[in-house]
Every structure is written in structure tokens, then in C-alpha cells.
N, C-alpha and C positions, 0 to 999 in steps of 0.2 A: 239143762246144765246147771248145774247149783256151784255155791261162791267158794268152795273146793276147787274143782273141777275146772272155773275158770281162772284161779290163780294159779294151779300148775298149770296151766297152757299158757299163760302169759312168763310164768318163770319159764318154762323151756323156750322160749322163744327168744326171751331176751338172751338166757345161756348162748343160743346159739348162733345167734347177734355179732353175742360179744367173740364166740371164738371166730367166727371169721374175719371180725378187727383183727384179731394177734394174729391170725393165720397172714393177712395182707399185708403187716406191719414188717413181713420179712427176721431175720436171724437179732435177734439180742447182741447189744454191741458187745458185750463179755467174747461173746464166740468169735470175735474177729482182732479183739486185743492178742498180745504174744503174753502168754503167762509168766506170774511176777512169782512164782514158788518156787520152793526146795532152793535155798541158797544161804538158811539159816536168820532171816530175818526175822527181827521181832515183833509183837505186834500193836505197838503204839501205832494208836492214831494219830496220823499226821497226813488228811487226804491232798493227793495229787492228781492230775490230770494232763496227762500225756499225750502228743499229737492230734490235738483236738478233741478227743473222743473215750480214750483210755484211761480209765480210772483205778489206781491203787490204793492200799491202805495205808504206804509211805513211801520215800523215796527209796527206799531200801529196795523195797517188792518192783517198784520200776526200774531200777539198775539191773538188778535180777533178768527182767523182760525186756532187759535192749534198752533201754532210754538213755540219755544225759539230762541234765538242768537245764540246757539251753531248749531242751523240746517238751520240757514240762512246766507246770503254772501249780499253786499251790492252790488245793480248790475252795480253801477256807474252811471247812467242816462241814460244805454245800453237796 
């Protein structure tokens, strides 16, 4: 086996490592937030963070998706 040969088998290996980390890692928290669109907001930065987990690009996009201020935290630009 020459030094080709054994750096693609070390790349597929780690490839397929790493997809079964994301596969165990379970759903992206996106897919579990209530969507912050279509309500005409604009798009300043001004990140939020909502019920612990939910993140918008302003309070706007989280009114939109259900929230109030009492259940969101300003995320600081984090």
C-alpha cells in the first residue's frame, strides 16, 4: 500500500467516524425551536435566546415564534 492509498483509507475512516457522531448527536436544535419568520421582521442583529435553547436573530423573529421577554435572555452576540 503506498502513502496514497493509505491516506485515503485513514480519510474515509475518519469521514465515517465523524458521521456517526452527528448521526448519535440526535435532531439540531433549529428543528425543534417554533419558527421566528414571515411576520415582516427586519434583519438587525440583535441575538436572543429563548427557553433555554432557541435562538433568533432579534426579538422581533421571537415574537413572531411564540415568545415574550420574560422567556428570553439577550444572547450578547454569542
Amino acid at each position: 500500500m503506498n502513502k496514497i492509498q493509505a491516506f485515503v483509507l485513514i480519510l474515509a475512516a475518519v469521514v465515517v467516524i465523524a458521521g456517526g457522531i452527528v448521526l448519535q448527536t440526535g435532531n439540531a436544535q433549529a428543528g425543534t425551536c417554533p419558527s421566528g419568520g414571515g411576520c415582516g421582521c427586519g434583519t438587525f442583529w440583535a441575538p436572543v435566546v429563548c427557553g433555554g435553547n432557541c435562538r433568533y436573530l432579534n426579538m422581533c423573529k421571537a415574537s413572531c415564534a411564540g415568545w415574550v421577554w420574560s422567556q428570553c435572555r439577550d444572547a450578547g452576540g454569542n
